[in-house]
C-alpha positions as CSV (number, residue, x, y, z in Angstrom):
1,X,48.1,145.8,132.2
2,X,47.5,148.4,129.7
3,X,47.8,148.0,126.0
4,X,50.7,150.4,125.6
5,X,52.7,148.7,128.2
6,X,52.0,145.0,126.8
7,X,53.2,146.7,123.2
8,X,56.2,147.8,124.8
9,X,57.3,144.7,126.7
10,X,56.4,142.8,123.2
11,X,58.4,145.1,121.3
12,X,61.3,144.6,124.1
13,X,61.1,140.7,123.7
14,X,61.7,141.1,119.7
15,X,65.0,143.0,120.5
16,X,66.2,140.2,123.0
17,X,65.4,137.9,120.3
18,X,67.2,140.2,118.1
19,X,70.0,140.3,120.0
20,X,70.8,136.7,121.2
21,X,69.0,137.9,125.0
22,X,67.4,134.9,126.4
23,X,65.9,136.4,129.7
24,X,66.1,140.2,130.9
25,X,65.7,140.9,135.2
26,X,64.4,144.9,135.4
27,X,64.8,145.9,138.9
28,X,62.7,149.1,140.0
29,X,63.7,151.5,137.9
30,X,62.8,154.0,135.0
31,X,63.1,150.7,132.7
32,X,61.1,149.0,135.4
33,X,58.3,152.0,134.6
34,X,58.5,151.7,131.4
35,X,57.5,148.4,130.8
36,X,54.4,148.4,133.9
37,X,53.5,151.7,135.0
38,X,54.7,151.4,138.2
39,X,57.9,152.6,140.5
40,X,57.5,150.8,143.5
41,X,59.9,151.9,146.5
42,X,61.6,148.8,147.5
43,X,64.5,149.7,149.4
44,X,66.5,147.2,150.5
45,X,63.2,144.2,149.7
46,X,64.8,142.3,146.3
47,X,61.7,143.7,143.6
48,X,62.4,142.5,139.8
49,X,60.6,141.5,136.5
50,X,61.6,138.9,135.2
51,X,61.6,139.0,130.9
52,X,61.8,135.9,128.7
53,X,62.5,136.2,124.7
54,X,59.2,134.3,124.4
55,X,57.2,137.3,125.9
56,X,56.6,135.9,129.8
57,X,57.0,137.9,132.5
58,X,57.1,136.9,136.1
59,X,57.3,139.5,139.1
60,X,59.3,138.7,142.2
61,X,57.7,141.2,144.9
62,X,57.5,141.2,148.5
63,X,54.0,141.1,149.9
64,X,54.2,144.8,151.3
65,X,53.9,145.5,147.7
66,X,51.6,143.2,146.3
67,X,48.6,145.3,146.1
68,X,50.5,148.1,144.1
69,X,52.0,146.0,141.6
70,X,48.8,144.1,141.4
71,X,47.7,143.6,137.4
72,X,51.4,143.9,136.3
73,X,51.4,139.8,135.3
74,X,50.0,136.6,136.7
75,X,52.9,135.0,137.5
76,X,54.2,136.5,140.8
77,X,56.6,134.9,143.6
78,X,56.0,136.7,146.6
79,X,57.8,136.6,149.5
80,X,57.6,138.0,153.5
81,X,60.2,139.9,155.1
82,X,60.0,136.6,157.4
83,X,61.0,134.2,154.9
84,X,63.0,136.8,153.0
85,X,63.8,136.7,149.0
86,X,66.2,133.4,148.7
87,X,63.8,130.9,147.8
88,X,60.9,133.5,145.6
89,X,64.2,134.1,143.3
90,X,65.6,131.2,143.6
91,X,61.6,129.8,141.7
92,X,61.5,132.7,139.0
93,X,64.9,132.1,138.4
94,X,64.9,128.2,137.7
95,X,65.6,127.0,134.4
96,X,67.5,130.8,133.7
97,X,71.1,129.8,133.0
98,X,72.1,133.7,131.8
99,X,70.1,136.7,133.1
100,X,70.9,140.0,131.8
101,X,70.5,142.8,133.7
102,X,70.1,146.7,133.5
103,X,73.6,148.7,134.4
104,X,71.4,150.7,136.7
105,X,71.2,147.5,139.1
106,X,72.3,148.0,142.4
107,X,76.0,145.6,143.6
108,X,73.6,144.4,146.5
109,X,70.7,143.7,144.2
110,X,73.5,141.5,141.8
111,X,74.8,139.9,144.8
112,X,70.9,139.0,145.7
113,X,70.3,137.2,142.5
114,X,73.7,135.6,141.9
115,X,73.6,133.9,145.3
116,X,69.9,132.5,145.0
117,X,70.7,130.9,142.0
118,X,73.2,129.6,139.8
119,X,73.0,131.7,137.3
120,X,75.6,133.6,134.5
121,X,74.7,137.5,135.3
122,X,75.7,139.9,132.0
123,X,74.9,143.6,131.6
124,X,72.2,144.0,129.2
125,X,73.6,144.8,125.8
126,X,71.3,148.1,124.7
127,X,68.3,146.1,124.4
128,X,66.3,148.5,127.0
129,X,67.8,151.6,125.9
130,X,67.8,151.2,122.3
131,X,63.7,150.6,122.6
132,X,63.2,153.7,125.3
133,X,65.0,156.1,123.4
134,X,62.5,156.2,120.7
135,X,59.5,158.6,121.7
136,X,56.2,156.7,120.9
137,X,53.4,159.5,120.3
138,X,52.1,159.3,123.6
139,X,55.6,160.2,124.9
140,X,55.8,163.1,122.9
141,X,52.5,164.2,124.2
142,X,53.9,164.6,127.5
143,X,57.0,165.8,127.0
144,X,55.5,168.4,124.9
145,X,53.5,169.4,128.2
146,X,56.2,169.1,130.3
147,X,58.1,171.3,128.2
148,X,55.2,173.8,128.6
149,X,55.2,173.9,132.0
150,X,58.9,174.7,132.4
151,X,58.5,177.4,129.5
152,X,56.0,179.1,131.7
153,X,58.2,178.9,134.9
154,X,60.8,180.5,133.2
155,X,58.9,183.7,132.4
156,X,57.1,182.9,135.8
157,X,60.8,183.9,137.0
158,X,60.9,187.0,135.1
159,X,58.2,188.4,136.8
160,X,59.7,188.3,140.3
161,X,61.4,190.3,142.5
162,X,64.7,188.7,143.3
163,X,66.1,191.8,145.2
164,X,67.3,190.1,148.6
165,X,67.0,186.8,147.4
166,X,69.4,184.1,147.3
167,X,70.2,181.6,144.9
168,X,69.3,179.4,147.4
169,X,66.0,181.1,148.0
170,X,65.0,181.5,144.2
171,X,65.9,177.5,144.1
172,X,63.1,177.0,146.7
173,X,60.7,179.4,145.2
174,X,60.9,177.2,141.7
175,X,60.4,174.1,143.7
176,X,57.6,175.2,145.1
177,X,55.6,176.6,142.1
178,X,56.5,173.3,140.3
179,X,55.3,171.3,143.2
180,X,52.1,173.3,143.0
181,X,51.5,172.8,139.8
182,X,51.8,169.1,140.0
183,X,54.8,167.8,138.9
184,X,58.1,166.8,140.2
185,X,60.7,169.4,140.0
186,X,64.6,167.9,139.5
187,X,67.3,170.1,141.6
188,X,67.2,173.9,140.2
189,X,70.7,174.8,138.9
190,X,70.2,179.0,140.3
191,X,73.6,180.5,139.5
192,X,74.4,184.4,139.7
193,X,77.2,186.3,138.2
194,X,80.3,184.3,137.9
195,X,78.8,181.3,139.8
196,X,77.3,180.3,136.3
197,X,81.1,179.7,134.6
198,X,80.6,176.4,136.8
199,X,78.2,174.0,134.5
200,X,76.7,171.8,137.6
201,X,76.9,174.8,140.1
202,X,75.4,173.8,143.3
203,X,73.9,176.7,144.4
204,X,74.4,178.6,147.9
205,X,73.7,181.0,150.1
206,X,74.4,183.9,148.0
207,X,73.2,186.9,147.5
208,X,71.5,187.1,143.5
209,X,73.3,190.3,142.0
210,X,70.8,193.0,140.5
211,X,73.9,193.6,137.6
212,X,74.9,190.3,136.9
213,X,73.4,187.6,134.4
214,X,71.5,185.1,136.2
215,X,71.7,181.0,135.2
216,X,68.5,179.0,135.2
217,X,68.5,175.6,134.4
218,X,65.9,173.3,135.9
219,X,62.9,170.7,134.6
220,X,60.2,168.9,136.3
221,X,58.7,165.5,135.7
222,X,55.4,165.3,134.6
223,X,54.0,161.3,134.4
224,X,57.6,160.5,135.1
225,X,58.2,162.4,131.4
226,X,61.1,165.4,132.1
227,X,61.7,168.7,130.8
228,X,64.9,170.2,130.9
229,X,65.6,174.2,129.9
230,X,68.0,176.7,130.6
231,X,67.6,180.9,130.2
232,X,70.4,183.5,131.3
233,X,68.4,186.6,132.7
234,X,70.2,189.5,131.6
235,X,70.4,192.4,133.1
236,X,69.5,196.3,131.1
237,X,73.2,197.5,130.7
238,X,75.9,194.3,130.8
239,X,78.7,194.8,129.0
240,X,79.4,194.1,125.3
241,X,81.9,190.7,126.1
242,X,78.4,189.4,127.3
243,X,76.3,190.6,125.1
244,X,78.1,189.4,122.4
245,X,78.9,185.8,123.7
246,X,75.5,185.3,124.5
247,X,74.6,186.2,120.9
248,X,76.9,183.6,120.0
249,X,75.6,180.7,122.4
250,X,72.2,181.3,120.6
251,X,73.7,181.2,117.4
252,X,75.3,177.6,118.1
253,X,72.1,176.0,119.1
254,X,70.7,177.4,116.0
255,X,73.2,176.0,114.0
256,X,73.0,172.1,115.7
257,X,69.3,172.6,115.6
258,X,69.2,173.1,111.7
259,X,71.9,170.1,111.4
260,X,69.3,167.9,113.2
261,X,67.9,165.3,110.3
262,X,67.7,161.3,110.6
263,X,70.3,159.8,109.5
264,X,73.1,162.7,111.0
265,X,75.8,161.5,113.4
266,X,75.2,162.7,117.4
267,X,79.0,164.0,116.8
268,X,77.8,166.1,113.5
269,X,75.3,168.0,115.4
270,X,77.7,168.8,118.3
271,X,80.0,169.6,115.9
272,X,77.5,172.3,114.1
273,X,77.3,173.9,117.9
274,X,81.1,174.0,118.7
275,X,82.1,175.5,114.7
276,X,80.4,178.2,115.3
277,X,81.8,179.3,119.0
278,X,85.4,178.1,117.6
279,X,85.1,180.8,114.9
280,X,83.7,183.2,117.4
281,X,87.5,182.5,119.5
282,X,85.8,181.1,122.5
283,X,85.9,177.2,121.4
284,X,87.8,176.6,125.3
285,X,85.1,178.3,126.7
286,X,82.7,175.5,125.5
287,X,83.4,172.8,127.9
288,X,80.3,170.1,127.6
289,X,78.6,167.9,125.3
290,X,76.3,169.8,123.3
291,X,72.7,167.9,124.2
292,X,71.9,164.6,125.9
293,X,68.4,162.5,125.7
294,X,65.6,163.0,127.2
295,X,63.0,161.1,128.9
296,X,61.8,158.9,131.8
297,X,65.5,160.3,132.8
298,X,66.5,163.5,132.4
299,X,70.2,162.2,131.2
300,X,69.7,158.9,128.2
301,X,70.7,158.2,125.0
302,X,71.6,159.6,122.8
303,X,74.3,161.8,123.3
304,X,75.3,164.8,121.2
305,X,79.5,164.8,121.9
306,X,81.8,164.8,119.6
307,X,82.8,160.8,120.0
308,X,78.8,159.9,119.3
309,X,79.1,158.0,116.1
310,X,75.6,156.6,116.0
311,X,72.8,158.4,114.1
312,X,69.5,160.0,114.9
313,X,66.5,158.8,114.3
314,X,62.6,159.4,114.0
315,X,61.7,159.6,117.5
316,X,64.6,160.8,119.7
317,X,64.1,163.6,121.9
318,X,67.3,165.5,123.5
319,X,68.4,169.2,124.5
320,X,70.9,171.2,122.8
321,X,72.6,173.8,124.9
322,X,75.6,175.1,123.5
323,X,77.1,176.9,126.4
324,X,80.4,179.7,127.0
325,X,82.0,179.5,130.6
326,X,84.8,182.0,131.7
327,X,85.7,181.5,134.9
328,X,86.1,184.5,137.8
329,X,83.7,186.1,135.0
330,X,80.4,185.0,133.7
331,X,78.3,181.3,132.4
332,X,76.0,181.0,129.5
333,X,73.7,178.4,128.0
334,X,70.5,178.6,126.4
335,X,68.9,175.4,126.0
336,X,66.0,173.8,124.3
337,X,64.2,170.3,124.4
338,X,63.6,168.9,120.8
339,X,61.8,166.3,118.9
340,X,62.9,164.7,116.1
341,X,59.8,163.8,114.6
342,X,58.8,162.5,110.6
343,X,58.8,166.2,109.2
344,X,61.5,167.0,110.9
345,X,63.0,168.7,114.5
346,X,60.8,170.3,116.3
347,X,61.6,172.7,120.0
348,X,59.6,172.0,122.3
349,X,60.3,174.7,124.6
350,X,58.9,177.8,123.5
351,X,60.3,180.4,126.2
352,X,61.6,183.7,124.7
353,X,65.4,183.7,124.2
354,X,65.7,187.0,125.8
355,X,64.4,187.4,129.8
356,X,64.9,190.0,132.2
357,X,64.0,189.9,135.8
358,X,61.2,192.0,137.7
359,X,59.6,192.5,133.9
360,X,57.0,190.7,131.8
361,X,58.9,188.7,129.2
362,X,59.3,190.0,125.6
């Protein structure tokens, strides 16, 4: 195992110990890659690591998967799909009175481990999260590059001709330069026109309009790490209602990005965004959270709403994308990725503001 994961899982161990955690079961998982390296593809085969507040850690794995996982830890209970995993978990779990578990556990994965063993099964209490969602350098590295890559795909976009395309289409398109680039690209969100005004549009088989703004939102994971940007193309000619309200989304994320510090609530920082879209009279038209973390997941703490009491800190990483929605009319968001690092935020998406389709970027 590599030095940065063994930090990691001793740094996880101090915060169990911290927080009154005796033993911590990480199924496969973004937790589970966190700590190892790996995400092995287990399916229905029970896969786990088991963490003690003393610093073990066992692996229950089935042999299909023993070679991949090999160099995690020492102590591993295998099992066959002959045998299957009742007796393996039954051993790594002996002696464990209370395991805590992620909330990203599976109901068939809790019912594995509860009837192998008796055994008091509690959702961890932050433990996991509270360590992931601070950025080590190395993090930042690549989310900086991942950022980078989705910058450049977004004026990649503004070079193309979209005449005759659908959204579907354009969604493919981005798939495919992202999976040629080497990363892993997350669902495009491609909405034209008034299909933007929905936040999570699905896309369809629609036809992208030449006179309409047009929505991108996607990311791509490189090492696992996301990105996560949005740009509204816009059109030579759209109206001054748009115009203007996009002038205004900009000017929200500017304002939560300069109320970014340590030490500010999450709900201060959404509360920067929304002031400035309230005074503009479009406050209903703002209808999400302002940003969300950023990581191994492309949703995690912390989240910038306006019930977020709990402060940021050296370390986090998380989007802001103030957004205005009217529906039957048009959808807006502009959205960054950005580190909160010693001296200070930093964006680490770097794509102009303003794009146009069919044209070199400004």
């Amino acid at each position: 195992m590599d030095d940065v994961y063994r930090d990691r899982i001793a740094a996880l161990t101090r915060i169990m110990g911290e927080r009154g955690v005796r033993h911590l079961w990480v199924e496969p998982s973004t937790g589970f890659r966190y700590l190892t390296g790996h995400l092995p593809i287990s399916m229905e085969r029970l896969t786990g690591l088991l963490v003690s507040a003393e610093g073990n850690v066992a692996l229950l794995s089935p042999t299909m998967l023993a070679q991949e996982l090999d160099g995690i830890t020492e102590d591993v209970r295998a099992w066959d799909d002959s045998e299957g995993p009742t007796r393996a978990t039954a051993g790594i779990l002996d002696g464990v009175d209370k395991l805590h578990v992620q909330g990203s556990l599976a109901m068939w994965m809790f019912d594995a481990l509860r009837s192998s063993a008796s055994v008091d099964i509690d959702v961890d209490p932050g433990c996991m999260s509270s360590l992931r969602e601070h950025k080590d350098l190395h993090e930042v590295d690549i989310l900086r590059r991942s950022a980078k890559i989705a910058d450049d795909t977004q004026v990649w976009i503004s070079t193309q001709d979209v005449r005759d395309l659908t959204e579907n289409q354009l969604r493919g398109r981005i798939r495919a330069h992202f999976l040629e680039l080497g990363v892993d690209p997350s669902p495009p969100l491609v909405a034209t026109g008034a299909n933007a005004a929905m936040p999570h549009y699905e896309g369809g088989d629609v036809e992208i309009l030449p006179d309409r703004p047009l929505l991108c939102d996607f990311g791509a994971a490189l090492d696992g790490y996301w990105s996560d940007i949005t740009r509204v193309f816009m059109p030579n000619g759209i109206e001054d209602q748009v115009s203007k309200a996009y002038e205004v989304v900009c000017a929200a994320y500017d304002a939560a990005f300069a109320a970014v510090a340590p030490g500010v609530r999450c709900r201060d920082v959404d509360a920067a965004a929304r002031k400035v879209i309230d005074d503009a009279g479009l406050g209903d038209r703002f209808i999400h959270r302002t940003g969300h973390g950023v990581g191994l997941d492309v949703h995690e703490p912390p989240f910038l709403d306006g019930g977020n009491d709990a402060e940021l800190e050296v370390g986090h990483v998380f989007s802001i994308e103030p957004g205005v929605y009217v529906p039957g009319g048009f959808g807006l968001r502009y959205e960054n990725l950005v580190y909160l690092g010693p001296d200070g935020p930093e964006a680490l998406n770097r794509a102009p503001r303003y794009l146009r389709l069919g044209a070199e970027a400004g």
